[in-house]
C-alpha positions as a printed NumPy array, in Angstrom:
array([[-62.852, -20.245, -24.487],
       [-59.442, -20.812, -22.495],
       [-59.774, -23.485, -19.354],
       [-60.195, -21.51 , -16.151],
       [-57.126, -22.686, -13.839],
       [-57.201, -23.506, -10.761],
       [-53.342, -23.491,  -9.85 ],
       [-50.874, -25.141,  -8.61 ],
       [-52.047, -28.758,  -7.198],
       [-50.68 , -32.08 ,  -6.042],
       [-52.802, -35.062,  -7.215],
       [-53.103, -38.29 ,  -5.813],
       [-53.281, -40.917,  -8.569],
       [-56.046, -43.135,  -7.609],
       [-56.567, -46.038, -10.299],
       [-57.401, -45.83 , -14.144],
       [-60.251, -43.75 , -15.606],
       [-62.493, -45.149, -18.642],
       [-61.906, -42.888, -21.599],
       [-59.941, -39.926, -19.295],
       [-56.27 , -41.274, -17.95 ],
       [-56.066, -41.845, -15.02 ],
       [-57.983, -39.876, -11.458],
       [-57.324, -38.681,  -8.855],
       [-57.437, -36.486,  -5.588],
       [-55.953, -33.441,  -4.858],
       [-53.566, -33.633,  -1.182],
       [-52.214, -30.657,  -1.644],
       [-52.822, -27.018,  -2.839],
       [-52.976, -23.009,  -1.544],
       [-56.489, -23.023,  -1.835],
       [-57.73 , -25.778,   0.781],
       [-61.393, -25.715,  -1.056],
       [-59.638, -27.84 ,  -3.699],
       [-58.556, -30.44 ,  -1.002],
       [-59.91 , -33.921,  -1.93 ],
       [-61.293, -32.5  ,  -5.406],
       [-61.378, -35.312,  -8.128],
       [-59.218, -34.99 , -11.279],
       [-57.683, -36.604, -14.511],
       [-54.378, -36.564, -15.837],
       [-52.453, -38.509, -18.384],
       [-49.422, -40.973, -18.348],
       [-49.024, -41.617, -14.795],
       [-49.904, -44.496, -12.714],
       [-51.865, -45.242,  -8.926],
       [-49.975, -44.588,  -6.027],
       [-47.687, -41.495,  -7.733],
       [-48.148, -38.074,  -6.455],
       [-48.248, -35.64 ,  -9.496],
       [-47.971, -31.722,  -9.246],
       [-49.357, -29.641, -12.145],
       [-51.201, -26.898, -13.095],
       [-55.333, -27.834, -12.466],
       [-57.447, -26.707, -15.359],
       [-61.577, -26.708, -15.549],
       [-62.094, -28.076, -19.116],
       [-65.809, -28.27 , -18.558],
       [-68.187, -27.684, -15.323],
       [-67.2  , -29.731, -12.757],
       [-64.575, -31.788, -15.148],
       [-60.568, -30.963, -14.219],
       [-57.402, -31.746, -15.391],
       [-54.118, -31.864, -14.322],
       [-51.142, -30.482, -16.74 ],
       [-48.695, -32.856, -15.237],
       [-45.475, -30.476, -14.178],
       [-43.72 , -33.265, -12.218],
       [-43.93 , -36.409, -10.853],
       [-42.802, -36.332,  -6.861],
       [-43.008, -40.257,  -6.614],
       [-42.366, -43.126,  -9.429],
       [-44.403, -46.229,  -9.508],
       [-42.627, -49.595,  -9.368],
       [-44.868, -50.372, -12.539],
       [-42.796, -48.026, -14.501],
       [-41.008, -48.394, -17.943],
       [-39.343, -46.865, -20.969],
       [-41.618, -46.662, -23.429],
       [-40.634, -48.656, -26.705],
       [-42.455, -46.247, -29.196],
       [-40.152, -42.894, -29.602],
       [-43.861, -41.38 , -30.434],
       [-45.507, -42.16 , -27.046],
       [-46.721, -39.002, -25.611],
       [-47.301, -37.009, -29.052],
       [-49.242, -39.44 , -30.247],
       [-52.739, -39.847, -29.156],
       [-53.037, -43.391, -29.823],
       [-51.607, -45.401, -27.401],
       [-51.777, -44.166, -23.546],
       [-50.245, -47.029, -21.361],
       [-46.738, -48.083, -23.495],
       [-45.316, -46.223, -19.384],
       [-46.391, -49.113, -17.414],
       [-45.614, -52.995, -17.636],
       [-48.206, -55.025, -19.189],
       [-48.702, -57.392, -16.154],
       [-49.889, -53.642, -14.233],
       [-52.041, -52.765, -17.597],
       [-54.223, -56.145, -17.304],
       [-54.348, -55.337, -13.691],
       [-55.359, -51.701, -13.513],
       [-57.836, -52.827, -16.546],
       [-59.573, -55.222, -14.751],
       [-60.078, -53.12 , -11.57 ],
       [-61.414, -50.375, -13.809],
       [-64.503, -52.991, -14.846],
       [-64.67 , -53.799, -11.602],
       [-65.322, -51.094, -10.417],
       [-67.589, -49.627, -13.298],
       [-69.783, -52.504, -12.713],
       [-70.247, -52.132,  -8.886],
       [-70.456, -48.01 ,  -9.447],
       [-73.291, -48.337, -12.763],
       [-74.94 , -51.666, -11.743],
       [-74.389, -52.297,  -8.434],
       [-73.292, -55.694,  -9.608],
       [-70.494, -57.859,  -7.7  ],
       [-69.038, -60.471,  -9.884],
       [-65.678, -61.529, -10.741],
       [-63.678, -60.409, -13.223],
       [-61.47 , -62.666, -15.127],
       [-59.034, -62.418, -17.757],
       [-59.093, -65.281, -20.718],
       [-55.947, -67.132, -19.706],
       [-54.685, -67.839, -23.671],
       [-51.982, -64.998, -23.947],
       [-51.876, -61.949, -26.751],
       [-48.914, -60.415, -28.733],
       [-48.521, -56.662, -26.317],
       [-47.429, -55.178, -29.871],
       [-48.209, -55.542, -33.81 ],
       [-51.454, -57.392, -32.903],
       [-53.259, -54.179, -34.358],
       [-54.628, -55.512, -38.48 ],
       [-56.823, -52.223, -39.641],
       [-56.015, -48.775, -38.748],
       [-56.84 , -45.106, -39.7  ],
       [-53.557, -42.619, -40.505],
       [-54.607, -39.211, -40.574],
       [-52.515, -36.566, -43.157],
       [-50.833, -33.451, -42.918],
       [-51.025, -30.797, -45.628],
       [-48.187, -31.92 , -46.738],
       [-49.306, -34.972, -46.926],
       [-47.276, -36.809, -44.294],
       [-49.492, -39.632, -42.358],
       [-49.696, -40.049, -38.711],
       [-51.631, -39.429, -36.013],
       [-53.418, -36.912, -33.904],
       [-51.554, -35.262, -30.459],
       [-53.64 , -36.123, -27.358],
       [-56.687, -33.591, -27.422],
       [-55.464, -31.862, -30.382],
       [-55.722, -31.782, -34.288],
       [-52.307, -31.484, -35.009],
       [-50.319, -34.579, -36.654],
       [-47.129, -36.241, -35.43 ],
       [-46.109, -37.998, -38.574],
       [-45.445, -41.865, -38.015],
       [-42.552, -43.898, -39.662],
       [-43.746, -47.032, -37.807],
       [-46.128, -47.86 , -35.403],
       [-45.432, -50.674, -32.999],
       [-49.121, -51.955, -32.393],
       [-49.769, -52.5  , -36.198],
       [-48.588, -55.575, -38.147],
       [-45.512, -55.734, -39.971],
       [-47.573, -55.782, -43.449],
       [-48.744, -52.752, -42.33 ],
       [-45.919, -51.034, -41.134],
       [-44.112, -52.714, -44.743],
       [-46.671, -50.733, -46.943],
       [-46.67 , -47.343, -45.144],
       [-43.497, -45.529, -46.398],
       [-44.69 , -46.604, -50.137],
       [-48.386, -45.506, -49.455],
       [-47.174, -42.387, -48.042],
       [-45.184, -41.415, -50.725],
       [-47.307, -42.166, -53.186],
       [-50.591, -40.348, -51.542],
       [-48.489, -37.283, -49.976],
       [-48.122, -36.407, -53.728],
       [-51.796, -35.566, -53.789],
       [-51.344, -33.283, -50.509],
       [-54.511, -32.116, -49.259],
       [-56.761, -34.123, -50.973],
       [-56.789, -36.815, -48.709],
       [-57.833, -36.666, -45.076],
       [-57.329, -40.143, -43.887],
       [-56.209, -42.976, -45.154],
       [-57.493, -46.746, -44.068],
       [-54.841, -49.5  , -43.903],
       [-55.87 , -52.97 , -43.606],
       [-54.238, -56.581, -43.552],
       [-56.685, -59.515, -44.336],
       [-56.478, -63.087, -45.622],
       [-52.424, -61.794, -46.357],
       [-53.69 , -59.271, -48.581],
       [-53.124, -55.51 , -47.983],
       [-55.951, -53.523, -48.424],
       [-56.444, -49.688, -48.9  ],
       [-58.884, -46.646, -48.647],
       [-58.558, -43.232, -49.295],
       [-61.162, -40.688, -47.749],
       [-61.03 , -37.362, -48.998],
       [-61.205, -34.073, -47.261],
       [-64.545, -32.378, -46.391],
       [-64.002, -30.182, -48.81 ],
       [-62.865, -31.632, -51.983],
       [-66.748, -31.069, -54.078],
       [-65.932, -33.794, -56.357],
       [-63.123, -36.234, -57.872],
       [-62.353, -36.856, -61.047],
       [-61.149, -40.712, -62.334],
       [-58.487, -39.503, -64.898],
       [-57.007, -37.516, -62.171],
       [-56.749, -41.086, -59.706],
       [-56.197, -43.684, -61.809],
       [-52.31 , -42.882, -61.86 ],
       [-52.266, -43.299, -58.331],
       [-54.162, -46.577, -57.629],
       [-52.199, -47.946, -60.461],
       [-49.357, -46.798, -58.305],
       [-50.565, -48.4  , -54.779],
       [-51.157, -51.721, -56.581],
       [-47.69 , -52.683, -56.185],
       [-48.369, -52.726, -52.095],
       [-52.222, -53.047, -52.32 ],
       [-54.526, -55.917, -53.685],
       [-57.07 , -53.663, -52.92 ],
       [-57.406, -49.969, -53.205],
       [-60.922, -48.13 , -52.932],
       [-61.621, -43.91 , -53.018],
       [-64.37 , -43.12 , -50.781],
       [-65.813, -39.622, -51.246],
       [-68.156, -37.985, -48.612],
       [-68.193, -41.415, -46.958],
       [-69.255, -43.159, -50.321],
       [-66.797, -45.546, -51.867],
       [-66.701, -43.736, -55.274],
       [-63.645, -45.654, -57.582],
       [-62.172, -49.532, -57.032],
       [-59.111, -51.073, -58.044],
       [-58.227, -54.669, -58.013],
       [-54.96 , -55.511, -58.49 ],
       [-54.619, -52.05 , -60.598],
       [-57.295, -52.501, -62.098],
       [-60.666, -50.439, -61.932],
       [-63.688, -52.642, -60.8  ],
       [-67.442, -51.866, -60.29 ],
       [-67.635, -53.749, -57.245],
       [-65.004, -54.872, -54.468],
       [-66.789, -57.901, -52.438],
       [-64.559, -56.907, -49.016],
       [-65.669, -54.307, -46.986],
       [-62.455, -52.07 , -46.746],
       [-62.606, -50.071, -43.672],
       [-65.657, -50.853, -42.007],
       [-66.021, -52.464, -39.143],
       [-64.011, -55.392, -37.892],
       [-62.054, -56.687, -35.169],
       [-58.621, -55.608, -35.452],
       [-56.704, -58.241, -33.045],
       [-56.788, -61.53 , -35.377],
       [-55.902, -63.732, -32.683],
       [-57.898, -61.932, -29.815],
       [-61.018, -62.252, -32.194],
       [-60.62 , -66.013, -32.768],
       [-60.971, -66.081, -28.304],
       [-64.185, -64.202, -28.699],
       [-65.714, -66.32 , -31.088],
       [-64.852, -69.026, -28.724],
       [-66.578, -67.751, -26.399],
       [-69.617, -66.866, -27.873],
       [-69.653, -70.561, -29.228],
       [-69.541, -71.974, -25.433],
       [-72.172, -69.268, -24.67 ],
       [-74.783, -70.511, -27.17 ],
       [-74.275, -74.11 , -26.908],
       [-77.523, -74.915, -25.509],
       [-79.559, -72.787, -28.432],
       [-80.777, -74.006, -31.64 ],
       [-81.851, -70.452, -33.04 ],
       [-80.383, -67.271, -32.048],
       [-80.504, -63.687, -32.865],
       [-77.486, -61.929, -33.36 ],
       [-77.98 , -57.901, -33.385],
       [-74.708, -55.616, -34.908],
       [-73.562, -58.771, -35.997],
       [-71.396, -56.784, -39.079],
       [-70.601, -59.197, -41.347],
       [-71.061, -62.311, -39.379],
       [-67.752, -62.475, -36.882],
       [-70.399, -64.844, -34.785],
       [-73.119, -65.415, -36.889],
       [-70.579, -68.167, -39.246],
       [-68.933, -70.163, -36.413],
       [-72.277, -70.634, -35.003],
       [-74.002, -70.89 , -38.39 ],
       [-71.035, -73.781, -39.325],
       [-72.419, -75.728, -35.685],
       [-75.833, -76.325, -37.264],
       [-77.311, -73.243, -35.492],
       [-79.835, -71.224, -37.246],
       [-79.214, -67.413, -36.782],
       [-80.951, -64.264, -37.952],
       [-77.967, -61.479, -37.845],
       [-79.364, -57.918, -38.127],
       [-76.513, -55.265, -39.235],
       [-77.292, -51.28 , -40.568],
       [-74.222, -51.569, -42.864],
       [-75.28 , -52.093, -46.163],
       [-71.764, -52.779, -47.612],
       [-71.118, -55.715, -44.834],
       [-74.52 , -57.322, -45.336],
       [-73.865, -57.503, -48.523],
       [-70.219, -59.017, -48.136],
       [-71.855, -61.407, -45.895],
       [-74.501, -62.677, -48.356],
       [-72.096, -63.367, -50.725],
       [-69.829, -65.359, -47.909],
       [-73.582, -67.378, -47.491],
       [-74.06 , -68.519, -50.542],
       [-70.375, -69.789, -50.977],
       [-70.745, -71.678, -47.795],
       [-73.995, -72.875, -48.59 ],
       [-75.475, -71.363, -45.943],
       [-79.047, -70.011, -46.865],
       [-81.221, -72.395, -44.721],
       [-79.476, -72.026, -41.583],
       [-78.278, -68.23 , -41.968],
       [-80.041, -65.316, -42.952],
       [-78.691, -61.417, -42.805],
       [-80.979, -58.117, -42.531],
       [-79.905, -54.959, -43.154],
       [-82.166, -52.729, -40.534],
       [-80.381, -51.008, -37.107],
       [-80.999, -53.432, -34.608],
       [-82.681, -50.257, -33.026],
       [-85.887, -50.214, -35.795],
       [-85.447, -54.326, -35.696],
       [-86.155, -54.765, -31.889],
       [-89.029, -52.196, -32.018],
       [-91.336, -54.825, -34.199],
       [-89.726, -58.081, -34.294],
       [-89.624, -60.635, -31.056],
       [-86.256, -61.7  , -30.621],
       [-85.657, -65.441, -29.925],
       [-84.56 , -67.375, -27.077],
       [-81.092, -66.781, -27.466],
       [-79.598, -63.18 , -28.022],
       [-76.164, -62.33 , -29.336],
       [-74.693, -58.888, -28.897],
       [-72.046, -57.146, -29.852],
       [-73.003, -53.386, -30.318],
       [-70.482, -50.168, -30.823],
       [-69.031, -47.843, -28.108],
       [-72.403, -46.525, -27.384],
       [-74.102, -50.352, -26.159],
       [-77.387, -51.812, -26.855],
       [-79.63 , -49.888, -24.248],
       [-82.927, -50.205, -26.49 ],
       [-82.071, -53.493, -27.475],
       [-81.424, -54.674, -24.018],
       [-84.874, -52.789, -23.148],
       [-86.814, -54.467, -25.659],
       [-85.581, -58.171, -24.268],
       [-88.39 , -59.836, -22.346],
       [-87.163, -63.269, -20.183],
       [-90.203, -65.083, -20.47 ],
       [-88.843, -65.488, -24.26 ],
       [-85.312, -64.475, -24.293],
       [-83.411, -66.983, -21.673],
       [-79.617, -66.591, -22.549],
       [-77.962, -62.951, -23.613],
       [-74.468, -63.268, -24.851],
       [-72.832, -60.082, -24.63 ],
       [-69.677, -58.613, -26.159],
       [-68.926, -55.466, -25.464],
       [-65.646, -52.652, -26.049],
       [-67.2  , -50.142, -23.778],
       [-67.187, -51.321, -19.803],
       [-69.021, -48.038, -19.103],
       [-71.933, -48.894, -21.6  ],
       [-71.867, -52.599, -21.292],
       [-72.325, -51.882, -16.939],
       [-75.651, -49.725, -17.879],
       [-77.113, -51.911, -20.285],
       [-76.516, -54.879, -17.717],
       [-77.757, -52.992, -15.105],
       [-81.314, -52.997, -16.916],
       [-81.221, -56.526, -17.76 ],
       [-80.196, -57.418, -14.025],
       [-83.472, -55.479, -12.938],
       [-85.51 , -57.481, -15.112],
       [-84.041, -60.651, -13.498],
       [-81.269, -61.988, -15.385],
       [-77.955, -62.895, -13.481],
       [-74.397, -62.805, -14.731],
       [-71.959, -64.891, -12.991],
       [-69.   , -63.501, -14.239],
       [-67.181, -60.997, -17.03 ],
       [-64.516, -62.586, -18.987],
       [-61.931, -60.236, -20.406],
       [-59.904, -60.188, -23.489],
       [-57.01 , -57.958, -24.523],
       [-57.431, -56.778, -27.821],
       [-55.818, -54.127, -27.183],
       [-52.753, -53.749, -25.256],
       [-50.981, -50.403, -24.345],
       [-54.221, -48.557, -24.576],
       [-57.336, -48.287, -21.817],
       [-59.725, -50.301, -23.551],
       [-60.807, -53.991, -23.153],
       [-63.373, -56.442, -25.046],
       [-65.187, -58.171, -22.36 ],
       [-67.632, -60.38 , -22.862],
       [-70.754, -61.59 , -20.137],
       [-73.312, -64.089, -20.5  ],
       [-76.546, -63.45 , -18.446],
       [-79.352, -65.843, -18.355],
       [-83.231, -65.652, -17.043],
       [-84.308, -68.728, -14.82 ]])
């Protein structure tokens, strides 16, 4: 169903939205019911006044199709990617980085006082992050043709990529070769998972919805092929990892994860760790829940800490076990594979809680933590809007947070990694 439009509007750009641009108000318009109406729109920046065409995607959500911009912020700049606009990945690359980290921070702010009613500052870690090719896993979507890129803003269509300025040179070294050497296949692939670790490139291929089933003879050729830019190459079929290939050769098992969950910014990661170290240095045992395959649950394993990490992923528990037993680990470390949903439902968590949950937060976790056993909740979070509801609950049963610590991990995009460490008196 086509977007009912509204007309012609001017908007007001207000501050940055979580997850929608940027809002605003509308000053201007023929129809004076639309005066003061709230409203998104993309690339702009506070302060500008933007006329454009106001379209109601959904009840009571609008957008503005930007048509012209009647006043420039000072924050301003050229953007250095020649994709920025057609490509739906980055959506700040128009504004200086010193007015990202700003606009970022007053968008937590703000989320806390609006969701939790909560007060506090909000600081930025003061160690300093590359603004480009900080970026060391990343998903390139294909054409029929095979080309790889990424998606338009709100759409399915691809702009191919020839380089992408938040990935890391590895990364950007191995794409023309992987794309050649895929795009022969066409269709077959849907996306395809780049990843740099330990100096090691590292590759997946996911197949389209539709392909029923893959043959080996018909691959083989072509992981042979990606060898000479991949240690690592892996097929994964209907979102099971199907063939393997080690340094072109086919293996039964691949001990590395590729493409599931870690952090991407190398250097922003080792800042989180830190800080999940200083916020468990009065525990002795902690339970980490989505700890993947222990990002925390080592650093604080290596301090003499004994930790219980609960992850759903079967493939990074079992990564992780092996990384236990080469560390010697076993008495002071020990990894379950069960959603920390089913866990917190039927096991007491200990005194000290470590969290680091997806996009969608911990709310039963968070629900399930009582203070006269759990004193200290360390809390990492990419999701301000999640991480302000689930410490809304834990505020209500009486634990305070002092402050919220922020740490780029991504630059010329909206999102943040913050991290908040609340504790029950």
């Amino acid at each position: 169903m086509k977007p009912k439009s509204h007309g012609i509007v001017t908007l007001e750009i207000l501050a940055l939205a979580y997850g929608n641009g940027f809002v605003g108000k509308v000053v201007a318009s023929e129809n004076q019911e639309l005066i003061g109406l709230k409203a998104f729109c993309d690339y702009t920046a506070p302060g500008e006044k933007v006329t454009g065409e106001l379209i109601e995607e959904k009840r009571k959500f609008f957008k503005l199709r930007t048509e012209r911009i009647e006043n420039h912020s000072p924050a301003r700049q050229t953007p250095p990617c020649p994709y920025f606009g057609s490509c739906g990945g980055c959506t700040m690359q128009h504004l200086q980085y010193a007015e990202q980290r700003k606009l970022k921070a007053s968008m937590v702010s703000s989320l806390l006082k609006m969701h939790a009613n909560i007060d506090v500052p909000v600081l930025w870690h003061e160690s300093a992050l590359p603004e480009f090719n900080y970026r060391r896993r990343v998903i390139f979507h294909t054409d029929r043709a095979g080309k790889l890129g990424f998606y338009y803003p709100h759409s399915w269509r691809l702009q191919p990529i020839e380089k992408c300025l938040i990935v890391t040179d590895a990364i950007n070294a191995a794409l023309p070769e992987v794309e050649t050497i895929v795009g022969a296949f066409e269709a077959t692939f849907g996306d395809v998972v780049i990843e740099e670790c330990n100096g090691k490139i590292y590759v997946e291929l996911r197949t389209r919805p539709k392909i029923k089933s893959i043959q080996a003879e018909d691959f083989r050729a072509l992981c042979h092929d990606l060898s000479s830019v991949a240690s690592v190459v892996t097929i994964a079929h209907r979102g099971k990892q199907e063939m393997m290939f080690l340094d072109g050769k086919q293996v039964s098992n691949i001990e590395y994860p590729v493409g599931h969950f870690s952090q991407v910014n190398e250097k922003g990661n080792q800042i989180l760790q830190k800080l999940v170290i200083d916020g468990c240095k009065d525990a002795s045992e902690i339970t980490e829940l989505y700890s993947g395959a222990g990002n925390f649950s080592f650093p604080l394993a290596a301090l003499d800490k004994k930790v219980t990490a609960v992850e759903v992923d079967g493939a990074l528990v079992t990564y992780a076990n092996t990384l236990v037993k080469e560390k010697n680990l076993q008495e002071r470390l020990q990894f379950i594979e069960r959603s920390t949903e089913k866990y917190v439902r039927k096991v007491p968590l200990l005194k000290t809680v470590v969290l680091d949950p997806p996009r969608g937060g911990a709310q039963e976790a968070v629900e399930n933590c009582k203070p006269e056993v759990t004193k200290t909740i360390v809390y990492v979070s990419c999701s301000a809007a999640t991480f302000a509801r689930d410490v809304k609950i834990l505020v209500a049963k009486g634990y305070a947070i002092d402050k919220v610590i922020l740490v780029d991990m991504f630059p010329q995009g909206h999102h943040v990694e913050l991290v908040g460490v609340l504790n029950f008196q």
